[in-house]
C-alpha positions in Angstrom: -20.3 -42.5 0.9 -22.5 -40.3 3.2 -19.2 -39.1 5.1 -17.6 -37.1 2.1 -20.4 -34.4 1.5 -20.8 -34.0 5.7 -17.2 -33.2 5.9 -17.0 -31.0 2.9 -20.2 -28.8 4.3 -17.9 -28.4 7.9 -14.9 -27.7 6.4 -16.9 -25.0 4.3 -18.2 -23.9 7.3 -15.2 -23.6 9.2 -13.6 -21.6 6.9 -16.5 -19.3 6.6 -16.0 -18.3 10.2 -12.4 -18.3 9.7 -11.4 -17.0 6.8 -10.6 -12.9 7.9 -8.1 -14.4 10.0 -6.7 -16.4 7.5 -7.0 -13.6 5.1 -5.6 -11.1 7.9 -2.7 -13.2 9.2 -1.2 -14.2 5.2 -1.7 -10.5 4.1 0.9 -9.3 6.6 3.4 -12.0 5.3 2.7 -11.0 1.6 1.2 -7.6 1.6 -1.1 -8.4 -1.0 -4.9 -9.0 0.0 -5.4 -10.2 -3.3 -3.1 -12.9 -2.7 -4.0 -13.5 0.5 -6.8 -14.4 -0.5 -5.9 -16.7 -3.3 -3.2 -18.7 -0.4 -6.6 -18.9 2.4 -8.3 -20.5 -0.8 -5.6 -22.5 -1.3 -5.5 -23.7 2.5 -9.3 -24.8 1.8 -8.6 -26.7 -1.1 -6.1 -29.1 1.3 -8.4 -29.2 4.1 -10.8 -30.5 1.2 -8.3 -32.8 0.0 -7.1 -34.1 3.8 -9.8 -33.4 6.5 -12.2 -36.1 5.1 -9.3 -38.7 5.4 -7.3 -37.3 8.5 -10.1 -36.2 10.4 -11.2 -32.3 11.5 -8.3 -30.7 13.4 -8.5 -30.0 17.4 -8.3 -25.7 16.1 -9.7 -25.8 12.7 -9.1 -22.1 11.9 -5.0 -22.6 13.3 -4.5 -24.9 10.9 -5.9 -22.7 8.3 -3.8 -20.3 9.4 -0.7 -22.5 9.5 -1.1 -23.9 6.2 -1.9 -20.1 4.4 1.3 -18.6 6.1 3.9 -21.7 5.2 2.4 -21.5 1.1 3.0 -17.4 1.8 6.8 -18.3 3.7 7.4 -20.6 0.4 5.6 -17.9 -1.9 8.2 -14.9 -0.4 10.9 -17.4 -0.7 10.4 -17.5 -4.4 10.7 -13.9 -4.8 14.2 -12.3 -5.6 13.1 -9.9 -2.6 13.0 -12.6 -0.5 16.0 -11.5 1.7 14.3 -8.2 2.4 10.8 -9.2 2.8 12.4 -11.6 5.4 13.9 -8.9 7.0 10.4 -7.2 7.6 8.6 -9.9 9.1 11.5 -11.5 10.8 12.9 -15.1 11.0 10.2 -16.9 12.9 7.3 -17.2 10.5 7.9 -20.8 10.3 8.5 -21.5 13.9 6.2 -19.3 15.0 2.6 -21.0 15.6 -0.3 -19.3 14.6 -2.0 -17.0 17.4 -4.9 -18.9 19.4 -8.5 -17.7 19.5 -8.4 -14.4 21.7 -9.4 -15.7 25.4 -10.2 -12.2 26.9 -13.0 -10.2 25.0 -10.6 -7.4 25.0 -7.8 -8.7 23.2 -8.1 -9.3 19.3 -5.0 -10.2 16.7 -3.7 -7.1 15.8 -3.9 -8.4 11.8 -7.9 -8.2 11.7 -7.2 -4.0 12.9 -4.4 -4.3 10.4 -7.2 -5.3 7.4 -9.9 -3.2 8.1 -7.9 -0.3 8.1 -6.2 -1.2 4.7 -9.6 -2.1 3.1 -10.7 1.2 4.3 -7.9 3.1 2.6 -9.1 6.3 1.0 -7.8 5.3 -2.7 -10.8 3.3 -2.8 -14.4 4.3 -3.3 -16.7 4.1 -0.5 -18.4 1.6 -2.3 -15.6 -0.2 -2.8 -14.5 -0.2 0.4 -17.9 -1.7 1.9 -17.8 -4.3 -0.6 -14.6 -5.8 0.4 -14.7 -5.4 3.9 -18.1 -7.6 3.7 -16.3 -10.0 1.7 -12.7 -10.2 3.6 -13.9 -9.7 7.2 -17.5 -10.5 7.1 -17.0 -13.7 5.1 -20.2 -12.7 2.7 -20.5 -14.3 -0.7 -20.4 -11.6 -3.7 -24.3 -12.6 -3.9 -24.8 -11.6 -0.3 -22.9 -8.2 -0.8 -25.0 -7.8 -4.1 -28.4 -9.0 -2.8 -27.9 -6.5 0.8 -26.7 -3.3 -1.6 -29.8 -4.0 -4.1 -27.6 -4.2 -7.0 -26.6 -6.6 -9.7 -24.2 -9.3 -9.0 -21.3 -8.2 -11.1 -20.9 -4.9 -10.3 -19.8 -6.0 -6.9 -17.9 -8.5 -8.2 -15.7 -6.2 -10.6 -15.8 -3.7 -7.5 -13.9 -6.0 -5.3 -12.0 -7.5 -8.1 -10.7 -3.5 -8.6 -10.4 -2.7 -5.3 -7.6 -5.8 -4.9 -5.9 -4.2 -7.9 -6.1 -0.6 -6.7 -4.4 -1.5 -3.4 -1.9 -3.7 -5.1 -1.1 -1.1 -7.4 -0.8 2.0 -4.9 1.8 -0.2 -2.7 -0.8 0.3 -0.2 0.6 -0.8 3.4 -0.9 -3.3 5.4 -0.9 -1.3 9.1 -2.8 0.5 11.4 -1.9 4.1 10.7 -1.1 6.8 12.5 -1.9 10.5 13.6 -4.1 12.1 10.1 -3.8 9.0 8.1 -5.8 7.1 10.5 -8.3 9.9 11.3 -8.7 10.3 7.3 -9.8 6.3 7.0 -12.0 6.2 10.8 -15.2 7.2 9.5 -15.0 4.4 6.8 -13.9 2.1 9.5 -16.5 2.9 11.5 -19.0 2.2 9.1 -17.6 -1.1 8.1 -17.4 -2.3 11.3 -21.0 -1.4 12.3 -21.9 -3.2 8.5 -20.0 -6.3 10.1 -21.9 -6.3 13.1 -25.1 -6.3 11.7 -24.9 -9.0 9.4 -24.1 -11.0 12.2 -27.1 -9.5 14.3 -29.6 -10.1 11.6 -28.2 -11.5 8.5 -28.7 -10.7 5.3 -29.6 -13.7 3.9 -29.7 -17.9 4.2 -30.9 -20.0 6.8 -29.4 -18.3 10.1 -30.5 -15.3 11.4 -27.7 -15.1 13.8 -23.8 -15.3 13.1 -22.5 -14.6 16.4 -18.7 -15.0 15.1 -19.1 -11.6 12.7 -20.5 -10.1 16.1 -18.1 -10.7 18.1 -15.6 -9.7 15.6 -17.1 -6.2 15.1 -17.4 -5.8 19.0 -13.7 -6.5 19.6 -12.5 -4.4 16.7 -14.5 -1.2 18.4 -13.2 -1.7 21.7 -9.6 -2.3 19.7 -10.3 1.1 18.9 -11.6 2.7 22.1 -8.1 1.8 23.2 -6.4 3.1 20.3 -8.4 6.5 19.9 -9.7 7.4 23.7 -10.3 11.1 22.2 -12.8 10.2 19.8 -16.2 10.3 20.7 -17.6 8.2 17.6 -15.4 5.6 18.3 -17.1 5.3 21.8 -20.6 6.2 20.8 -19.7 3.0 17.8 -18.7 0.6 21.2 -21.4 1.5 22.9 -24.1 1.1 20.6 -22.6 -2.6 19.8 -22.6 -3.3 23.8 -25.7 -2.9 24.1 -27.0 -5.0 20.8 -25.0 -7.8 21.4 -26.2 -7.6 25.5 -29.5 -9.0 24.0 -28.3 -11.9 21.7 -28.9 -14.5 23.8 -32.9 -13.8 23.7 -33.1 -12.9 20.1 -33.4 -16.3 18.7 -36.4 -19.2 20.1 -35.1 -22.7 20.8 -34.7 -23.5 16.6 -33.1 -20.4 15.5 -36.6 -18.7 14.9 -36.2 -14.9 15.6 -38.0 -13.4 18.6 -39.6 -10.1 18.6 -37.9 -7.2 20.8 -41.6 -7.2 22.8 -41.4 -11.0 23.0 -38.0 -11.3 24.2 -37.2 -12.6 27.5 -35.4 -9.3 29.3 -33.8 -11.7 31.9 -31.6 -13.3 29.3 -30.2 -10.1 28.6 -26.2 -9.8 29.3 -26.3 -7.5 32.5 -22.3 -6.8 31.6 -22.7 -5.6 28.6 -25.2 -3.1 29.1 -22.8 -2.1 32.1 -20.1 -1.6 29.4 -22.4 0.1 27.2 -23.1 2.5 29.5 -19.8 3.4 30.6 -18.5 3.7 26.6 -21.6 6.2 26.0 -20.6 7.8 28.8 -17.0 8.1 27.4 -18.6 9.1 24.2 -20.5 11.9 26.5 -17.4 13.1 27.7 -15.3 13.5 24.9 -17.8 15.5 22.4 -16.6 19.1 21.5 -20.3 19.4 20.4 -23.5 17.5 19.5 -23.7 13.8 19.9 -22.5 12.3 16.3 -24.8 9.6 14.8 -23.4 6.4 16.5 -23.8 7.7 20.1 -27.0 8.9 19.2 -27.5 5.4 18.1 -26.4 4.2 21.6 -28.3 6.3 23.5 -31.7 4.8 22.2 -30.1 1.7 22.8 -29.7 2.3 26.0 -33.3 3.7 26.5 -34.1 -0.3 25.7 -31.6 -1.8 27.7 -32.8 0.2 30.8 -36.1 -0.8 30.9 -36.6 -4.2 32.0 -40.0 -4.5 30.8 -41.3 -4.0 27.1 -44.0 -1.8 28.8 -41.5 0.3 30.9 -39.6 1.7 27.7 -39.8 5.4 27.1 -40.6 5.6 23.5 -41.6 9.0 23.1 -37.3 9.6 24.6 -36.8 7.4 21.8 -38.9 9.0 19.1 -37.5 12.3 20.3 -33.5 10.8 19.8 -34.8 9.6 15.9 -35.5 12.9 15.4 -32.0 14.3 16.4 -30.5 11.8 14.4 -32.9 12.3 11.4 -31.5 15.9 11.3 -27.8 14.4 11.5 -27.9 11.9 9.3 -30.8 11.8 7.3 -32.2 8.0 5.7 -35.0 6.2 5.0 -33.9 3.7 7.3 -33.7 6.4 10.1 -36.9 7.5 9.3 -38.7 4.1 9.6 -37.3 3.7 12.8 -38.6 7.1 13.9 -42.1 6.4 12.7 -42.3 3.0 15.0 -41.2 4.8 18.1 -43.9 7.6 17.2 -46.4 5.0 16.9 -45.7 3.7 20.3 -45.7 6.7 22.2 -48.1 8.5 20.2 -50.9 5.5 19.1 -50.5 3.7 15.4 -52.0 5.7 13.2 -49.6 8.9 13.7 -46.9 6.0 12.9 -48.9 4.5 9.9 -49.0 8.4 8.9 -45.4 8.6 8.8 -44.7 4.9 7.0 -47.1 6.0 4.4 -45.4 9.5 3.3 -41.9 6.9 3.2 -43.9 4.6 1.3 -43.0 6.0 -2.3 -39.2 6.2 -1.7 -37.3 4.2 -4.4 -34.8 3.6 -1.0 -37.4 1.5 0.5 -39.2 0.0 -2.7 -37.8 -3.2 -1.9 -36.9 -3.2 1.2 -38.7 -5.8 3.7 -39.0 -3.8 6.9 -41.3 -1.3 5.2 -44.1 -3.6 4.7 -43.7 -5.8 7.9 -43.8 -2.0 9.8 -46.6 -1.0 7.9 -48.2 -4.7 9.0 -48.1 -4.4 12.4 -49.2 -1.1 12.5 -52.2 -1.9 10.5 -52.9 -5.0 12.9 -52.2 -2.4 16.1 -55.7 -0.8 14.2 -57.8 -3.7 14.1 -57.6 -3.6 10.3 -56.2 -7.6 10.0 -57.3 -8.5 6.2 -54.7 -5.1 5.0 -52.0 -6.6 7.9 -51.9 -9.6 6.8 -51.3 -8.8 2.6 -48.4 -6.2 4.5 -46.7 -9.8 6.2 -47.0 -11.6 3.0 -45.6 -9.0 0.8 -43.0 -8.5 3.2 -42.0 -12.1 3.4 -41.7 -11.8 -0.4 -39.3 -9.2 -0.1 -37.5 -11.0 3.1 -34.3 -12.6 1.9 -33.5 -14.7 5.3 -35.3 -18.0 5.3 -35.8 -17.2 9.2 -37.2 -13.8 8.5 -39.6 -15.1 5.8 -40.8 -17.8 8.2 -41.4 -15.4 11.1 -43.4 -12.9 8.8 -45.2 -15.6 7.2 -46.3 -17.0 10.4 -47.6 -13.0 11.6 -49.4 -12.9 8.4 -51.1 -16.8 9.4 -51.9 -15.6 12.6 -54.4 -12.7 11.7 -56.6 -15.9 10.3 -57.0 -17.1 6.6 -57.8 -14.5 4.0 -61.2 -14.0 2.9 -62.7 -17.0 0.2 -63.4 -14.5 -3.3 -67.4 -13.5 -3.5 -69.1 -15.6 -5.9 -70.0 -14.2 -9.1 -73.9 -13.3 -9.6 -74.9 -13.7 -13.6 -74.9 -9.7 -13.8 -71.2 -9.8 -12.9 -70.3 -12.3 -15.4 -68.1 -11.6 -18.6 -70.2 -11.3 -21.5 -69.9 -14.7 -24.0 -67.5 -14.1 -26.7 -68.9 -13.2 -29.8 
């Protein structure tokens, strides 16, 4: 009896990771995202129904994907377009077996490009857009989307609901477009894909801190685009700047998933090739600006300032406070800002960074937001005031939404020792007896 709910959490699982493609490779065959969404659900509702008896397949997502695109064949067939729409896709959907996992880090199915761009059409709202990008290609629940944007549960719920219908309605096309359409939707893309990335570098929420499958994903979709757009200077500062994050996975996580601090991290575990691809797509990025760097090689090249120093102690932070100001003036944030005031506080001593976090401190951006507090912490620790540190920690694991996070926090908070036991009360301190 213990078998069934083991299988049902893998084949949950499995389609978790596997879902875009599913998602991606059904929405060419219908052209409807909203139904191509509806077949991968259907897909899991057999594996529910046959895995637990048959057994998990060899290629899990393939047969996903096989069972999505023969419901969307039999769907098409049922339409009284069917002769046309066959005459799109051609006459070996059924034949044709579903593409493997990509074996070279440079090659990607073409559908995942295909969805990103489409969710990123400009008939949405950029709010939109971000909200079902996270849900098609980043596999995030609609309480994940809601509890990362800081905003009830059923406005993102009725914006992804909306933007299915918008796109259904305008006849958008599901393609990779060309020449001003596609420099119209790259900004958007852009963002997505860096919004893809990090959840999988530090997610938003639940018990992993990694997902190195949205990584991965987000990586080969920029260099997909390095290819397609080698003018664009974004496009390589975006590549870059995910090189060189994903170059330190391997060391960002302790032998049970428990996160590990960038000074902590073991620099030798660090992908050598990745930072050498880094470097050469900022230096791309480099070349191809009319003018100032944009934000995302900006991003990159303080990226790089970590990847080239093999030692915590050997990284240039006041090059890296001086790069958070360009971007600061670029594109202006709270987040930006934060960032800033940690690379001051390294190259110019803690309390000109605690001065900083302090004047951010009454933004209604960073109310809630966990970082500001577990900044704040170790800055106040950096000063020798531990009793202030540790209430920062705690009220930051409060905030923390990743079980991971909350732990590491919690154990910063533990080790500046227990707080202080409360002074007892002399007789002159006492409340007076009632009446």
């Amino acid at each position: 009896m213990e078998a069934q709910p083991t299988a049902a959490h893998t084949i949950e699982t499995v389609f978790r990771l596997e879902s875009p493609r599913v998602v991606a490779a059904v929405a060419r065959i219908v052209r409807d995202i909203g139904i191509a969404e509806e077949l991968a659900q259907d897909a899991l509702v057999a594996a529910l129904e046959r895995w637990p008896r048959e057994g998990v397949p060899d290629n899990p997502g393939a047969w996903l994907t096989a069972t999505a695109r023969h419901r969307a064949v039999d769907l098409v067939r049922r339409r009284e377009t069917y002769a046309r729409k066959l005459a799109e896709i051609g006459r070996d959907l059924e034949t044709t077996a579903p593409p493997e996992e990509p074996a070279d880090p440079d090659d990607i199915d073409d559908d995942l490009l295909r969805l990103v761009f489409t969710t990123c059409h400009p008939v949405l709202s950029p709010q939109a857009r971000t909200a079902l990008t996270l849900r098609l290609l980043g596999g995030l629940t609609t309480a994940e989307i809601a509890r990362s944007h800081l905003v009830p549960e059923p406005t993102i719920a009725q914006r992804i609901v909306r933007a299915k219908r918008t796109l259904a309605a305008k006849n958008v096309a599901f393609e990779v477009p060309y020449g001003p359409d596609r420099e119209a939707r790259l900004g958007s893309v852009l963002d997505v894909i860096y919004l893809i990335f990090n959840e999988g570098y530090a997610a938003t929420a639940g018990d992993d801190w990694l997902r190195p499958g949205l990584c991965e994903d987000a990586l080969r979709l920029a260099r997909v685009l390095s290819a397609l757009m080698p003018k664009e200077p974004e496009v390589h500062g975006l590549t870059a700047l995910l090189e060189f994050q994903a170059s330190r996975t391997a060391a960002r996580t302790g032998p049970d998933g428990e996160p590990v601090l960038l000074k902590d991290q073991n620099r030798r575990r660090w992908n050598r090739m990745l930072i050498g691809r880094g470097v050469r797509a900022l230096e791309r990025a480099e070349a191809t600006a009319d003018g100032p760097p944009g934000p995302y090689a900006l991003q990159a090249a303080i990226a790089a300032c970590h990847a080239h120093a093999y030692t915590y102690e050997e990284t240039d932070w006041r090059a890296i406070a001086t790069l958070y100001g360009l971007l600061a003036a670029r594109a202006p944030s709270p987040v930006v800002e934060l960032n800033r005031a940690v690379a001051v506080s390294m190259a110019d001593g803690p309390a000109e960074g605690l001065r900083l976090v302090d004047a951010l401190a009454a933004l209604p951006a960073l109310r809630d937001y966990h970082l500001l507090p577990s900044v704040r912490g170790d800055l106040l620790a950096r000063l020798g005031r531990t009793a202030e540190a540790r209430e920062e920690f705690t009220r930051a694991a409060g905030l923390a939404r990743n079980e991971k996070e909350r732990d590491l926090l919690l154990s910063r908070a533990r080790t500046l020792g227990p707080p202080p036991a409360p002074a007892p009360r002399s007789a002159s301190s006492a409340p007076p007896p009632p009446g």
